[in-house]
LUMBA-875426 format. One record per residue (C-alpha): x, y, z. Coordinates in steps of 0.5 Angstrom, whole numbers, padded with zeros to 4 digits, always signed. Example, Ala and Ser with C-alpha at 12.3 -4.5 7.8 and 13.67 -1.06 7.14 Angstrom:
+0025-0009+0016 +0027-0002+0014 
//
This chain:
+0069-0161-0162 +0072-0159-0169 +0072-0164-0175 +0079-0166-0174 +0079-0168-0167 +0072-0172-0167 +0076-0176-0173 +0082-0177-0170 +0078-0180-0164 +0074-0184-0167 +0079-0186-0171 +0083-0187-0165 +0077-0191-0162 +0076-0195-0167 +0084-0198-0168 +0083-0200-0161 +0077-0204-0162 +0080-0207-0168 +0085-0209-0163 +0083-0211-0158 +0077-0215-0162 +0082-0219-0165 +0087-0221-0159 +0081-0224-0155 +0078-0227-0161 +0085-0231-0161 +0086-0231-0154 +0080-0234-0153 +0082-0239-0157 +0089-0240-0156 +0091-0238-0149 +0098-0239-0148 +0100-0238-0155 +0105-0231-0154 +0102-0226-0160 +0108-0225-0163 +0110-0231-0165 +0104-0232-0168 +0104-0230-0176 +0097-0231-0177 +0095-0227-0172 +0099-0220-0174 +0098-0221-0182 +0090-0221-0179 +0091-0215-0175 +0094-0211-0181 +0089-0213-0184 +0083-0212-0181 +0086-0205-0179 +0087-0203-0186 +0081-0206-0189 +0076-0204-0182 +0079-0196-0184 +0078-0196-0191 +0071-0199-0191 +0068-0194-0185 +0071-0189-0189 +0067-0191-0195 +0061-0190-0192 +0062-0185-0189 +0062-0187-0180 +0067-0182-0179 +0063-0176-0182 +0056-0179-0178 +0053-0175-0173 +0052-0180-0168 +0047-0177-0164 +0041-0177-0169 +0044-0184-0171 +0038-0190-0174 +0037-0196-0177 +0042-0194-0183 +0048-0192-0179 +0048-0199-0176 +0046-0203-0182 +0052-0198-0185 +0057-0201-0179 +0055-0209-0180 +0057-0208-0188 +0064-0205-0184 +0065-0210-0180 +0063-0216-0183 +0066-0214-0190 +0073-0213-0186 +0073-0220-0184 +0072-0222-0189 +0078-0220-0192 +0081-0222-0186 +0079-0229-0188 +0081-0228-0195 +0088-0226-0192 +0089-0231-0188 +0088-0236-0193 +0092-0234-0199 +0098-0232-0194 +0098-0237-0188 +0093-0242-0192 +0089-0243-0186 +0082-0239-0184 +0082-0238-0176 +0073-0239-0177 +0071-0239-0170 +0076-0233-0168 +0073-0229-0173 +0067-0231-0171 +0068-0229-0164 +0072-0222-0167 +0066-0220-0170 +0061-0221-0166 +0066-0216-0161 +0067-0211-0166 +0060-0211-0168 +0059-0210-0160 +0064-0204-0158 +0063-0200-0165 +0056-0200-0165 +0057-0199-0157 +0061-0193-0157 +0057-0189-0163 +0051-0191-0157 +0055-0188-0151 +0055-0182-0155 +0048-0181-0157 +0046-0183-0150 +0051-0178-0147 +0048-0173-0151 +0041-0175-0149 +0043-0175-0142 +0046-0168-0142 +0040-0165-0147 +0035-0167-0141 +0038-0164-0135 +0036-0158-0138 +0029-0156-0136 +0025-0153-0142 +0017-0151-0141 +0013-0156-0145 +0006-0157-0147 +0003-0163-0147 +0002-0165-0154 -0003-0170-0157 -0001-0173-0165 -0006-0174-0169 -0004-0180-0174 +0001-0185-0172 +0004-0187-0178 +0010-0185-0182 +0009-0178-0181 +0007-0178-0173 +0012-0182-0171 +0018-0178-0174 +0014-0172-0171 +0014-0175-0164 +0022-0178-0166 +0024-0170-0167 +0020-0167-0161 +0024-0172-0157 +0030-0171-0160 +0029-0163-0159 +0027-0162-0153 +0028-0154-0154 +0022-0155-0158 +0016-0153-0153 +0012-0159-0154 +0012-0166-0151 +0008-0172-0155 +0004-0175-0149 -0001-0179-0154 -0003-0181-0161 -0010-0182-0164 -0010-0186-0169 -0015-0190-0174 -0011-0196-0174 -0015-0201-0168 -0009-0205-0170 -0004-0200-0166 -0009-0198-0161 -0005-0199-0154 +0001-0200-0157 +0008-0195-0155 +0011-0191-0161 +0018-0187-0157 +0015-0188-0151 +0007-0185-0153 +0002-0189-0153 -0003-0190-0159 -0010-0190-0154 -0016-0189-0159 -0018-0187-0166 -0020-0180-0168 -0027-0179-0167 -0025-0177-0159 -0021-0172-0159 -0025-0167-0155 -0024-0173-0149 -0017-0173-0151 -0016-0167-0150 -0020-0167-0143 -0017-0173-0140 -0010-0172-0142 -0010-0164-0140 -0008-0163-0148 -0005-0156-0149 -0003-0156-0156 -0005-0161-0162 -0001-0163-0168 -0005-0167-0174 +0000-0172-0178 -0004-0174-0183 -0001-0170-0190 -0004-0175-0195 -0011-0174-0192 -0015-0172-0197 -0017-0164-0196 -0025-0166-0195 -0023-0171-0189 -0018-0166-0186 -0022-0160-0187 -0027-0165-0181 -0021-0167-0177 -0019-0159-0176 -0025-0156-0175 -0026-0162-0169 -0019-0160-0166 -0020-0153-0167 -0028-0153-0163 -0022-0156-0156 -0020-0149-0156 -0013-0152-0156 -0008-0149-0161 -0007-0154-0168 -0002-0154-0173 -0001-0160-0178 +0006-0162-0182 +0009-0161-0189 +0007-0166-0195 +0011-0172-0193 +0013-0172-0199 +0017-0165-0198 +0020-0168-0192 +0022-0174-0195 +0026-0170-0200 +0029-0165-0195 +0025-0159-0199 +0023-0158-0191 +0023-0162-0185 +0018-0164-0179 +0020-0158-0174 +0017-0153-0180 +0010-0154-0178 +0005-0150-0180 -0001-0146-0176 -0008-0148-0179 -0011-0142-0184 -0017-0141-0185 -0018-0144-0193 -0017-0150-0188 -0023-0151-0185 -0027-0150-0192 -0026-0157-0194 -0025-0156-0202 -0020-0162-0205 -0016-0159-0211 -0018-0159-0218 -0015-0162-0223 -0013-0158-0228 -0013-0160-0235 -0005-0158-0236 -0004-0159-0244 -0011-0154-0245 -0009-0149-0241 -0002-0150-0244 -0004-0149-0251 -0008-0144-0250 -0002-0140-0246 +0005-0142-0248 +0008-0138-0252 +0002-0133-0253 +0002-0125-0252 -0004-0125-0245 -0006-0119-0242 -0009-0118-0234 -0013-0112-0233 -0013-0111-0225 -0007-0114-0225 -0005-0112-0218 -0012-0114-0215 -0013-0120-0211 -0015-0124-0216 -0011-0120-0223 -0005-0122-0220 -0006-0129-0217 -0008-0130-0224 -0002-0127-0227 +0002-0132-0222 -0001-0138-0225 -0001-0135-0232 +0007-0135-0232 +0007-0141-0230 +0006-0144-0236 +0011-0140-0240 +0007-0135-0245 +0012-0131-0250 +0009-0124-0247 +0006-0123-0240 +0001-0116-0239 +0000-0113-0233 -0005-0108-0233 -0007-0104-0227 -0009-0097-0225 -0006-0097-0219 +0002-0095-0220 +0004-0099-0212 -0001-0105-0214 +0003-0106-0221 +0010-0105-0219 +0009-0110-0213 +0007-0116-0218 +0012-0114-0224 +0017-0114-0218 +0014-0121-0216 +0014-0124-0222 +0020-0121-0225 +0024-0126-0219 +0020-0133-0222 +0019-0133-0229 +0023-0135-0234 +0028-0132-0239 +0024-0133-0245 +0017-0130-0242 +0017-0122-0243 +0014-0118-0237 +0010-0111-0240 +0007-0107-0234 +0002-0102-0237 -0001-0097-0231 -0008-0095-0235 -0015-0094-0234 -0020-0098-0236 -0024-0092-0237 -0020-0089-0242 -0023-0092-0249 -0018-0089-0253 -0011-0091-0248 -0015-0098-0248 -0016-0099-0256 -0008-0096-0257 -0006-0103-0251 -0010-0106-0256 -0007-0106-0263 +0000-0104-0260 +0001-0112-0256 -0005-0115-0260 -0005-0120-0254 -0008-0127-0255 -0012-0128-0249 -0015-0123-0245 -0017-0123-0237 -0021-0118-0235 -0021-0118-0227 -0021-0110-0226 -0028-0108-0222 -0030-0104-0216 -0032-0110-0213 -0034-0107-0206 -0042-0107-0204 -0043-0102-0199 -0038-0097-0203 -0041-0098-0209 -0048-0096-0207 -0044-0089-0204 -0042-0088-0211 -0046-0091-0216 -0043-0087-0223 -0037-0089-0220 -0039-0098-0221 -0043-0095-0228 -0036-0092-0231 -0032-0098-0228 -0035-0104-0229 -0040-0102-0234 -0036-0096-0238 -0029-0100-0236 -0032-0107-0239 -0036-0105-0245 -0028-0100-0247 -0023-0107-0245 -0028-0111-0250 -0030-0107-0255 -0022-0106-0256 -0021-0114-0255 -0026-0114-0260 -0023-0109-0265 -0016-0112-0264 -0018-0119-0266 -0017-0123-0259 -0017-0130-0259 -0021-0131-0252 -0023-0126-0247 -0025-0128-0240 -0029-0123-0235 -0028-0124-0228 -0035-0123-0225 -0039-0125-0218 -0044-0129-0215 -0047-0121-0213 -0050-0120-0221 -0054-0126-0218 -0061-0122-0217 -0058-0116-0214 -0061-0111-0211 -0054-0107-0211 -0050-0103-0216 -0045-0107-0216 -0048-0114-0216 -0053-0110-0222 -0046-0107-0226 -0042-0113-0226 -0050-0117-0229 -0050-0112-0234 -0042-0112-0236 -0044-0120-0237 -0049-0118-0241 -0044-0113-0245 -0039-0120-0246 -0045-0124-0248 -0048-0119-0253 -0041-0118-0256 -0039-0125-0257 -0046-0126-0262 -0042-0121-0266 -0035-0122-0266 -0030-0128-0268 -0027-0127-0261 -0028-0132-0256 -0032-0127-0250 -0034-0131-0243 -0036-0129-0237 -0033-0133-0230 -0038-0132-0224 -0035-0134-0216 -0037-0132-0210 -0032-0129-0204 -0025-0130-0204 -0021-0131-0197 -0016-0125-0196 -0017-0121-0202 -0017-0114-0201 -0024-0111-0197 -0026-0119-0195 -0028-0120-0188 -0023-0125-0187 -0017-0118-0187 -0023-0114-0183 -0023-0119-0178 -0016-0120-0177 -0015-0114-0176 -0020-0114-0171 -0018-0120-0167 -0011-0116-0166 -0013-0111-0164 -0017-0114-0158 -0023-0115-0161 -0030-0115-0161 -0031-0118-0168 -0036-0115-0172 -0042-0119-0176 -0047-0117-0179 -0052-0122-0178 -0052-0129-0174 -0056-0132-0180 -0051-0129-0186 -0048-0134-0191 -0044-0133-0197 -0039-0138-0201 -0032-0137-0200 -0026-0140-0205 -0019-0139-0204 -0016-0134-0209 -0011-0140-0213 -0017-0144-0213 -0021-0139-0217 -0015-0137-0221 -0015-0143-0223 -0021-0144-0225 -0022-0138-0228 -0017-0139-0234 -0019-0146-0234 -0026-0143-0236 -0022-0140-0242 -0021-0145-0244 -0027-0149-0245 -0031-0142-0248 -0034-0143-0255 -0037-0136-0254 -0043-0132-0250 -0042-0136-0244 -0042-0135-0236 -0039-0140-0233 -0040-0141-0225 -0035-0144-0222 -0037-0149-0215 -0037-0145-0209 -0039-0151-0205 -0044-0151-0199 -0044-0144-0196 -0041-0141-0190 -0044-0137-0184 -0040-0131-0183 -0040-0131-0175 -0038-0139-0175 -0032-0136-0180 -0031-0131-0175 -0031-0136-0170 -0026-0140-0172 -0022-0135-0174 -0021-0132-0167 -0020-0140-0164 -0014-0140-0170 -0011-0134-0167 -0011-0137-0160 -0017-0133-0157 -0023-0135-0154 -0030-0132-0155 -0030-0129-0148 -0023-0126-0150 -0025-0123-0157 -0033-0122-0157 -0037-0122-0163 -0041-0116-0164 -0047-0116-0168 -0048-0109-0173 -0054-0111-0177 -0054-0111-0185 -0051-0106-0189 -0055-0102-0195 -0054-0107-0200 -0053-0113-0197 -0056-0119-0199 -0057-0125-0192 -0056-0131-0198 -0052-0130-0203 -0053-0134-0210 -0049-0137-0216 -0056-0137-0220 -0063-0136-0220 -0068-0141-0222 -0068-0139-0230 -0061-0140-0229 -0059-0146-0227 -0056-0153-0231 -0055-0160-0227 -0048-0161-0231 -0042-0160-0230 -0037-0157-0236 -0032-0158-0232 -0030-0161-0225 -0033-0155-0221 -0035-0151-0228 -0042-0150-0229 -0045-0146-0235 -0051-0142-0234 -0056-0140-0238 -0056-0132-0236 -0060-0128-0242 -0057-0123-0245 -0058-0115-0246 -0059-0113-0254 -0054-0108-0256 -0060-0104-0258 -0062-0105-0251 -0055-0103-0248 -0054-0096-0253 -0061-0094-0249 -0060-0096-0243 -0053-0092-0244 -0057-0086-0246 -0061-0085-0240 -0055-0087-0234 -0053-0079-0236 -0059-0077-0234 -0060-0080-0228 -0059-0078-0220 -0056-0084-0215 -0062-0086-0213 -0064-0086-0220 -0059-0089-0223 -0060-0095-0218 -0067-0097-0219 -0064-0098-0227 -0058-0102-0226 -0062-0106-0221 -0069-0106-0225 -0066-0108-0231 -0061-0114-0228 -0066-0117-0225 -0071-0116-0231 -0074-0123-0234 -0075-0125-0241 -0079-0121-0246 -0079-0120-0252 -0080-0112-0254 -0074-0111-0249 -0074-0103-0250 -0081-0103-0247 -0077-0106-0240 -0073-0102-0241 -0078-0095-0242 -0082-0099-0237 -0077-0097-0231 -0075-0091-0233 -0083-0088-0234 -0083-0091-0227 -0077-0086-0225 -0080-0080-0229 -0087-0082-0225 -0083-0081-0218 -0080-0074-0221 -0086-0072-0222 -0089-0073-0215 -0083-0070-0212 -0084-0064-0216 -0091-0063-0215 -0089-0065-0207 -0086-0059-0207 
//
């Protein structure tokens, strides 16, 4: 129906009701008085035609959808009547000088009966209509009965097309225990949603408690997703009360679901003066972690916005990301360089003279890395030693080095490599008047090369899901989480640090790998998981600090310091001298010798005791041979 015609009817509807309310009213009252001899009963009835219409129109009756009507538009329809009897009231005393109170009373009481009937029928009309079409639903079980529940279950009922059909609450509440909200009945709290589930022949879950808090909902999630029942939870209610989304725009539990962290506070006014209107440059700007931090950079408004990377499609997807959110006053500088590259570097350096440098470019990959050894050397050694000399030389005011929990006693060259950079960070910030730290985290989900992309590519293609290890653990944190502890670390370095972001309790991979396939609709016996033993490599547990390392407390909600040694620049030359003349397997035993060193006090000795131990097995190979 257009909107012409539904206003003419309604309009035409409710002149009828008017009317009709008004004569029985008198009618009622005066039954063998002919109408039209009565003045004051057609001065009322102009009256309360013009003045019924002017105030429906006031509050908009003729523009409601009727078939979602609530509380509001019947509260919207007793201002209208009661406010037109008013005026009649007030008409009929100051032109007839009399007030007809109980045929008033009676008119009102009639018009509030058929206008809010009519608007009724017509939501009970579409009602009727809706469900004579038969859709295929599934049994639904609402986790949470308050606000949020109740609008789920309201707009499920209402839209039918939707699939799913509320048959029961869970709620914590024992007060609402065996009461009817819209028909569905509250039966228990939520410590049994496993019977639930079973007894109500459960096909799909929805938990409706956005104020939880991230640890409790982390518990409910995992219990929902152990029934094997498909679970979604809904929006921010504040996002839905605000119109920013709607109940419908339900979402599929992820992974960073399950973890269980609560958001960190940030400390806004720090960062703030750390980044508003400074020159920032990002290496690795189009990684996983470089551009999440570019993300959270621009937010806060820096004059001048640096993206480094070595990868021309990595750098021209986050320049074209950015370039759509940032505001008018922020410059964005795509710069395609390689930190190898010392002179290139140096030249970036004194050409933006940036205020803040984030270093997360690295080769970052285990496995790989032990493949190609030389190659994690010029990248994450040479590459770093390149970035913060050039910091150095160009009088950056802070300099933050995206390290990993892999530098914690490695027995791989990554983890070795990316230990001495913080060892390169660290010796240089004895020197120089720029701030240096390093920032040490553990797995990031979804980054590219983690095992959560890896196993979602596995579980689409049918399976099986391949772990390492039953009983391998690692930390894992998501990508903004870490970013934003990243350049909140930034701030609080006075200089030489390393700091350790909290990763939480550690995470088996297989119980991973198990809830990602129930997340994904799949049961254990549709995708199998398949054990291929540890790579070359691999630690079983990986740590954030070993036991010379470690401080109790925080520098920061979910910052640590630690008390990690660092390499003498002495040292350093020396040991830079040697990687030259070292093979693969060679080069290893160094990077891995040296990371895991403890303290002396005659470090070239440490030093020139690995490398005499190297020599010693050359010259058993050659007189092998």
């Amino acid at each position: 129906m257009s909107l012409r015609n539904r206003l003419s009817l309604l309009i035409g509807v409710d002149s009828f009701i008017v009317f009709f309310s008004l004569f029985i009213g008198f009618f009622l009252l005066h039954p063998w008085t002919n109408p039209l001899d009565s003045t004051i009963l057609l001065v009322s009835a102009a009256a309360i035609f013009v003045a019924h219409h002017a105030f429906a129109t006031y509050y908009g009756l003729y523009r409601k959808v009727w078939e979602y009507a609530s509380i509001n538009e019947l509260t919207l329809i007793l201002k209208t009547v009661t406010l037109s009897i008013l005026v009649v009231a007030a008409v009929q005393h100051f032109a007839v000088g009399d007030i007809l109170l109980r045929a008033l009373a009676i008119t009102w009481m009639l018009h509030m009966i058929l206008i809010g009937g009519s608007r009724l029928t017509w939501r009970v009309m579409r009602d009727s209509l809706i469900h004579k079409v038969k859709y295929e639903t599934k049994r639904t079980l609402i986790i949470g009965a308050g606000k949020a529940g109740t609008m789920v279950v309201r707009q499920l009922l209402q839209n039918p097309s939707s699939g799913l059909k509320p048959v029961a609450f869970l709620d914590d509440d024992s007060r609402k225990h065996g009461l009817d909200l819209f028909g569905v009945r509250v039966v228990a709290g939520t410590d049994v949603i496993a019977e639930t589930v079973e007894d109500n022949g459960i096909e799909h879950i929805i938990i409706a408690i956005p104020s939880m808090g991230k640890l409790e909902m982390s518990e409910l999630i995992k219990r929902s997703v152990d029934t094997g029942v498909r679970t979604q939870t809904i929006p921010l209610i504040e996002d839905i009360m605000t119109g920013k989304v709607s109940v419908s725009d339900m979402q599929d539990v992820k992974i960073e679901d399950l973890l269980g962290r609560d958001e960190v506070e940030l400390d806004m006014n720090k960062i703030a003066g750390q980044l508003s209107g400074k020159t920032i440059l990002v290496t690795g700007a189009g990684g996983s972690i470089g551009s999440e931090i570019t993300r959270q950079v621009a937010r806060f408004g820096p004059k001048k916005l640096i993206l480094l990377g070595h990868g021309e499609n990595s750098i021209y997807t986050i320049d074209m990301e950015l370039r759509k959110k940032i505001g008018k006053d922020t410059e964005l500088m795509p710069i395609i360089a390689d930190i190898q590259d010392k002179e290139r570097i140096e030249a970036i350096m004194r050409q933006h003279r940036p205020d803040v440098v984030y270093h997360a470019a690295a080769h970052k990959h285990v496995p790989l890395m032990e493949y190609n050894p030389i190659e994690a050397v010029k990248n994450n050694i040479y590459g770093t030693r390149n970035v913060a000399n050039a910091a150095h030389l160009a009088g950056v005011s802070n300099f933050v080095m995206v390290s990993t929990d892999k530098a914690v006693n490695p027995p791989n060259v990554m983890g070795a490599s990316k230990r001495i950079a913080e060892m390169i960070v660290q010796n240089l910030a004895k020197e120089s008047d720029t701030k240096f730290a390093a920032v040490r985290f553990g797995n990031v989900l979804g980054s590219r090369g983690s095992v959560v992309p890896l196993f979602t590519k596995q579980i689409a293609a049918g399976g099986p899901v391949t772990v390492t290890d039953p009983e391998m653990t690692r930390y894992f944190m998501t990508i903004p989480e870490a970013s934003r502890l990243v350049i909140q670390a930034g701030t609080l370095a006075a200089g030489g640090e390393v700091f350790v972001l909290d990763m939480g309790e550690p995470v088996k991979i297989v119980d991973l790998a198990k809830n990602l396939i129930r997340l994904s609709g799949f049961s254990e016996d549709e995708i199998p998981i398949k054990f291929t033993g540890i790579r070359t490599g691999e630690k079983m547990y990986e740590e954030l600090l070993n036991e010379n390392e470690i401080q109790k407390e925080k520098v920061f909600p979910k910052i640590y310091i630690g008390k990690a040694n660092p390499i003498s620049q002495h040292e350093l030359f020396y040991v830079l001298e040697k990687i030259p003349q070292l093979n693969d397997v060679e080069l290893k035993e160094l990077l891995v010798g040296l990371a895991n060193r403890k303290n002396v006090d005659t470090e070239v000795v440490a030093v020139s005791s690995i490398l005499d131990s190297i020599q010693q097995k050359r010259d058993l190979v050659k007189t092998a041979k």
